[in-house]
mmCIF file of the C-alpha atoms, coordinates in Angstrom:
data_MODEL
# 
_entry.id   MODEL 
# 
loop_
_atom_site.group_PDB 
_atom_site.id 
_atom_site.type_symbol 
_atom_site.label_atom_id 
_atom_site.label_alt_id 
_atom_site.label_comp_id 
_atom_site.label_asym_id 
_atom_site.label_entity_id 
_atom_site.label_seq_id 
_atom_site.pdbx_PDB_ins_code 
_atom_site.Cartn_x 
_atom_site.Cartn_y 
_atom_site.Cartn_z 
_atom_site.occupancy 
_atom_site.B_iso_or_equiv 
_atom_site.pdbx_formal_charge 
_atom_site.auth_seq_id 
_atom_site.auth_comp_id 
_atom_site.auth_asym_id 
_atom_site.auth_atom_id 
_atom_site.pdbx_PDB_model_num 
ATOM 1  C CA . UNK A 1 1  ? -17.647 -15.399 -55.503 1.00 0.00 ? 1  UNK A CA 1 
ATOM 2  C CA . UNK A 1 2  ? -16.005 -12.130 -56.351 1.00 0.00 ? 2  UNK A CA 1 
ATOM 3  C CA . UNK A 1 3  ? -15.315 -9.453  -54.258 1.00 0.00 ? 3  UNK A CA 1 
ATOM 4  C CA . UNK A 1 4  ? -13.477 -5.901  -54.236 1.00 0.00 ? 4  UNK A CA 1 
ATOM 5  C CA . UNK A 1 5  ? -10.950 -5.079  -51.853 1.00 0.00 ? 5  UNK A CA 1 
ATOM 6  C CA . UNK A 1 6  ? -8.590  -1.910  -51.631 1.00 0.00 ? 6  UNK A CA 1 
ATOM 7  C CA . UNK A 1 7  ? -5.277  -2.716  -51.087 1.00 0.00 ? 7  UNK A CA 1 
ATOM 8  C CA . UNK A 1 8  ? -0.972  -1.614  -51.230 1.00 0.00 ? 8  UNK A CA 1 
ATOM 9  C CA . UNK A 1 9  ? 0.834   -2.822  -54.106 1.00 0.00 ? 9  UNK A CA 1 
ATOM 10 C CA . UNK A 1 10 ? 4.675   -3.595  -52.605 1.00 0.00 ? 10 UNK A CA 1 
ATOM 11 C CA . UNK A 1 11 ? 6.347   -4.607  -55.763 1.00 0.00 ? 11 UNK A CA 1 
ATOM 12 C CA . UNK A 1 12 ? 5.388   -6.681  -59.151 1.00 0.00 ? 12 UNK A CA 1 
ATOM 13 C CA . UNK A 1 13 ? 6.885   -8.473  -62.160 1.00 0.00 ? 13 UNK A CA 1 
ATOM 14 C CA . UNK A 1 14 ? 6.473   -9.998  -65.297 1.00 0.00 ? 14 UNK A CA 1 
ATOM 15 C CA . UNK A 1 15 ? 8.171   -13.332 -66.603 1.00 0.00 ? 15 UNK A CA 1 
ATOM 16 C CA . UNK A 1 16 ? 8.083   -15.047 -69.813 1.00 0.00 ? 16 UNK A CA 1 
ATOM 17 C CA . UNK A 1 17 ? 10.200  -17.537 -71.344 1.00 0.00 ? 17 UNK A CA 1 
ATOM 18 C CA . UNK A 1 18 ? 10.908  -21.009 -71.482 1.00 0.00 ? 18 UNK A CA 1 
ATOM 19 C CA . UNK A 1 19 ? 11.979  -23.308 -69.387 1.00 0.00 ? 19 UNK A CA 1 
ATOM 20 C CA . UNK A 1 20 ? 12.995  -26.988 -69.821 1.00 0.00 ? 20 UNK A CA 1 
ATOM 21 C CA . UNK A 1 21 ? 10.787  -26.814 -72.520 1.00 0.00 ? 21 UNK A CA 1 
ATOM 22 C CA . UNK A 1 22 ? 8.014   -25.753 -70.729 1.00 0.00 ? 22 UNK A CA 1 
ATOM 23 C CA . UNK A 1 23 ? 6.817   -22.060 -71.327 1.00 0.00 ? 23 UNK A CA 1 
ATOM 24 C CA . UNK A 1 24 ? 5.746   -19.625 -68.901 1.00 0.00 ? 24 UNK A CA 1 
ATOM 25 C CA . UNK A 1 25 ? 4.070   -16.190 -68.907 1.00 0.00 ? 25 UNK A CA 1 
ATOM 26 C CA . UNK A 1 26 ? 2.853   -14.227 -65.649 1.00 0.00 ? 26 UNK A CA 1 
ATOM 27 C CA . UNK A 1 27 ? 2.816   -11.424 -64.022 1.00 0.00 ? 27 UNK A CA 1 
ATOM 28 C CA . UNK A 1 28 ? 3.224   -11.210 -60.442 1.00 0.00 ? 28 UNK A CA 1 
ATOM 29 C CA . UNK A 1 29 ? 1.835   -8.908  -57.506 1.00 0.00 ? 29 UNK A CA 1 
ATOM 30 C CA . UNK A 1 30 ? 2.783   -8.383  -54.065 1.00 0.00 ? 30 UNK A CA 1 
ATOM 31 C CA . UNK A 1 31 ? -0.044  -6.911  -51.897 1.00 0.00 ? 31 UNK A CA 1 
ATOM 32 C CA . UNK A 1 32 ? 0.612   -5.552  -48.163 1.00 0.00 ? 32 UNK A CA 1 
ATOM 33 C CA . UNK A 1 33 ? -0.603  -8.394  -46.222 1.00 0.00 ? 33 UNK A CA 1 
ATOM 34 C CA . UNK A 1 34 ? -0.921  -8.346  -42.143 1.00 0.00 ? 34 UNK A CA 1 
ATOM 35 C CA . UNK A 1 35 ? 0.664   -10.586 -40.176 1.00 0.00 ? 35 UNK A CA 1 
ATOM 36 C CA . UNK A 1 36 ? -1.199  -12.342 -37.571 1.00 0.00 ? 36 UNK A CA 1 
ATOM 37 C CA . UNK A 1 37 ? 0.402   -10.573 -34.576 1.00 0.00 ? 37 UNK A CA 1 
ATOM 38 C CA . UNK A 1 38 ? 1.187   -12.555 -31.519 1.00 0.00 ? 38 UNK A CA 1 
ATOM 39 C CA . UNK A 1 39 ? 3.604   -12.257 -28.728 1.00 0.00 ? 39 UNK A CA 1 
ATOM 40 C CA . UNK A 1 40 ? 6.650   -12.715 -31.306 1.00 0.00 ? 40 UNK A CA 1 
ATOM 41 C CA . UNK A 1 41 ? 5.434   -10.970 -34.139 1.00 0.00 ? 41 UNK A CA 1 
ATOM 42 C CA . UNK A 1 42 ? 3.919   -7.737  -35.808 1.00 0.00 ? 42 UNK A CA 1 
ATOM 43 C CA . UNK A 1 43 ? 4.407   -5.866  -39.003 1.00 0.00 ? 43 UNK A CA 1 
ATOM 44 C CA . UNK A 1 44 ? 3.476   -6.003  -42.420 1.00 0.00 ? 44 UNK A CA 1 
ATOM 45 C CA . UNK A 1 45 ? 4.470   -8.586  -44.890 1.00 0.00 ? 45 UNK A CA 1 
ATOM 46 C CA . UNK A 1 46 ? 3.511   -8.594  -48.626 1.00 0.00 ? 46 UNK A CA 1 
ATOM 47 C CA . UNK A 1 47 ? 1.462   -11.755 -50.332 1.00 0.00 ? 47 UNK A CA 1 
ATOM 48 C CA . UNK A 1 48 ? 2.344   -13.234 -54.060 1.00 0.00 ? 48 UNK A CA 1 
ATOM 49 C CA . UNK A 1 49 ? -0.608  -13.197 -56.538 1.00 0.00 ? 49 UNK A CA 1 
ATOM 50 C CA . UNK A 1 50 ? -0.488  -13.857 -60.174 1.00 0.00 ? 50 UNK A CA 1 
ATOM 51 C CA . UNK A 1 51 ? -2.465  -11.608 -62.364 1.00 0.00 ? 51 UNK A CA 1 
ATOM 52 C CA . UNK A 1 52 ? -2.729  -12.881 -65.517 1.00 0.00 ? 52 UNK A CA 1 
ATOM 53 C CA . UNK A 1 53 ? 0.010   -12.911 -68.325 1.00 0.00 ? 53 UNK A CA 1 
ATOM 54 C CA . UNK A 1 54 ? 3.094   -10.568 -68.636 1.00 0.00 ? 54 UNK A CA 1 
ATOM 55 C CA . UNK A 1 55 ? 1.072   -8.072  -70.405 1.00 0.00 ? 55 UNK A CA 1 
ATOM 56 C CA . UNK A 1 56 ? -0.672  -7.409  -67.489 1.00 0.00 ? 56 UNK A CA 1 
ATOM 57 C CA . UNK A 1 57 ? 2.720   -5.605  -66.476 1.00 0.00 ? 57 UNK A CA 1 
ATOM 58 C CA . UNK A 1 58 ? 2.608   -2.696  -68.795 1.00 0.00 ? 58 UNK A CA 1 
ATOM 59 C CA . UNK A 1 59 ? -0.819  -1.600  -67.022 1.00 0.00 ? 59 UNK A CA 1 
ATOM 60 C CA . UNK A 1 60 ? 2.188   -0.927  -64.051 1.00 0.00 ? 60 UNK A CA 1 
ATOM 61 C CA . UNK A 1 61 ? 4.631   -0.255  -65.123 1.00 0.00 ? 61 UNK A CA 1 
ATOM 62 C CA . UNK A 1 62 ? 4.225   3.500   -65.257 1.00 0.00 ? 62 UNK A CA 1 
ATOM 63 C CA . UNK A 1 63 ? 3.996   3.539   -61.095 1.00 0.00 ? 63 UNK A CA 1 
ATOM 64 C CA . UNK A 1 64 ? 6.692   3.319   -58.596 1.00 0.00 ? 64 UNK A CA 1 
ATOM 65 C CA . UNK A 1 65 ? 5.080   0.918   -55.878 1.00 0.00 ? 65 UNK A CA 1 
ATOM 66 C CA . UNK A 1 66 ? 4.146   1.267   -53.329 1.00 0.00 ? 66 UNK A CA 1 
ATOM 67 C CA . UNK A 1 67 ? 0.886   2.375   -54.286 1.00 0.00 ? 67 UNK A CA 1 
ATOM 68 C CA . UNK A 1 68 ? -3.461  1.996   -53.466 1.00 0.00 ? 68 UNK A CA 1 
ATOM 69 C CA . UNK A 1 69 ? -5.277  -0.126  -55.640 1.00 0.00 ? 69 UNK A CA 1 
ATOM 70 C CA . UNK A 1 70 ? -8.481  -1.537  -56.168 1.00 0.00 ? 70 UNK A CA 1 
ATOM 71 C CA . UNK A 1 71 ? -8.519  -6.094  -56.110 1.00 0.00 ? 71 UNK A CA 1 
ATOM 72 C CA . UNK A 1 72 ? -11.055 -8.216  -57.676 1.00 0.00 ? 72 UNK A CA 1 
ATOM 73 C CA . UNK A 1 73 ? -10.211 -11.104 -55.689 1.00 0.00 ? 73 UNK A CA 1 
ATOM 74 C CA . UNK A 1 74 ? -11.995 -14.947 -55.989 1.00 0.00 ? 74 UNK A CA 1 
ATOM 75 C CA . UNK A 1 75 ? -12.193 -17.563 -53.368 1.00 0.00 ? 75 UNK A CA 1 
ATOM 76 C CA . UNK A 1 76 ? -12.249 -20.919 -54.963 1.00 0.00 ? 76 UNK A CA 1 
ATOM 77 C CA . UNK A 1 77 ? -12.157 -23.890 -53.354 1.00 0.00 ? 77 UNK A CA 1 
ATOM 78 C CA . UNK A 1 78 ? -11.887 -27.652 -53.990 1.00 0.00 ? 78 UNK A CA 1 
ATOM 79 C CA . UNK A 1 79 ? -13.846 -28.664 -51.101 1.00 0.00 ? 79 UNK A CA 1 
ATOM 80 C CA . UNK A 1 80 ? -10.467 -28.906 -48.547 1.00 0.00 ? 80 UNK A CA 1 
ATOM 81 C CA . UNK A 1 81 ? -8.978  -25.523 -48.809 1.00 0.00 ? 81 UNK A CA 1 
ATOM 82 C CA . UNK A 1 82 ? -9.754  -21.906 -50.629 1.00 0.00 ? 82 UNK A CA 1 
ATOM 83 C CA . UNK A 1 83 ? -7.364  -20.328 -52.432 1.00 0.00 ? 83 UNK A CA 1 
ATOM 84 C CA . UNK A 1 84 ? -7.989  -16.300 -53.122 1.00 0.00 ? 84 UNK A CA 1 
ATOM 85 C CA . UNK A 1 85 ? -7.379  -15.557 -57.295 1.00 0.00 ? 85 UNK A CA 1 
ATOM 86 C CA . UNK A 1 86 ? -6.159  -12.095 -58.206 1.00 0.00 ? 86 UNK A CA 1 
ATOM 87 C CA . UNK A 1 87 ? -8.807  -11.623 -61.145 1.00 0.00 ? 87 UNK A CA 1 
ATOM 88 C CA . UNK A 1 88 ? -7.896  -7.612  -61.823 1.00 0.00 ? 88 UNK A CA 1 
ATOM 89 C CA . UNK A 1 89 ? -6.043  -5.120  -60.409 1.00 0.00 ? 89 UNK A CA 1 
ATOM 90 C CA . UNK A 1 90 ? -6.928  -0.952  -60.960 1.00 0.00 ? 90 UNK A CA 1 
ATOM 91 C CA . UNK A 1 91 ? -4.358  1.556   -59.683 1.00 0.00 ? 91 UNK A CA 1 
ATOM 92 C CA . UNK A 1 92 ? -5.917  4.546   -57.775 1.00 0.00 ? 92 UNK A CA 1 
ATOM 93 C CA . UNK A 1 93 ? -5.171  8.007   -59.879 1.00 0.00 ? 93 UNK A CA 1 
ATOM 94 C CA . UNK A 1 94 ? -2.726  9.671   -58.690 1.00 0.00 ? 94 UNK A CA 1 
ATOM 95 C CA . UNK A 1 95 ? -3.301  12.756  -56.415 1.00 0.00 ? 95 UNK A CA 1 
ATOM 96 C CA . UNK A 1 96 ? -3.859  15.674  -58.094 1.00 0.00 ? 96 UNK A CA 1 
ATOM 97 C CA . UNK A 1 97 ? -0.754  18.374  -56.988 1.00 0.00 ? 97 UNK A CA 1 
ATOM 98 C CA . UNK A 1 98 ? -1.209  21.920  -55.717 1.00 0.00 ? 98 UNK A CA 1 
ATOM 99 C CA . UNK A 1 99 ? 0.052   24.707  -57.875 1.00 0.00 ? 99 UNK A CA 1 
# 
């Protein structure tokens, strides 16, 4: 099941390389995530997703975070827990400025 969700990009970053022999290519994003707020906490902390491959970086890289965007998030599941899958990621345009 997909669904949109508009949300604050904190930060994001690309890595590819090798490592051990094993190679690795991703690009990470940090969304503005509540906290559940008790009687010893509040604020806002900021949730890891991959998107994709390091390419996906370059479609950022351009903006200085934070910033709105638009999620297409997936819940998957394997029957014990769900994990939420960043599937794409679109950057709101930027204001327009006054003259």
């Amino acid at each position: 099941m997909q669904m949109q969700s508009d949300v604050v990009v904190t930060a994001f970053k690309a890595s590819k390389g090798d490592f051990n022999g094993t190679p690795y290519d991703s690009t990470k994003v940090y969304l503005e995530t509540g906290i559940l707020a008790g009687e010893r906490s509040k604020g806002v902390i900021a949730s890891e997703y991959t998107w994709g491959l390091s390419d996906n970086y370059s479609k950022l890289e351009h903006l200085d975070p934070p910033f709105k965007a638009k999620a297409v998030l997936q819940q998957v599941s394997n029957g014990r827990s769900v994990t939420t899958i960043l599937v794409d990621l679109i950057p709101e345009k930027a204001p327009v400025q006054a003259k």
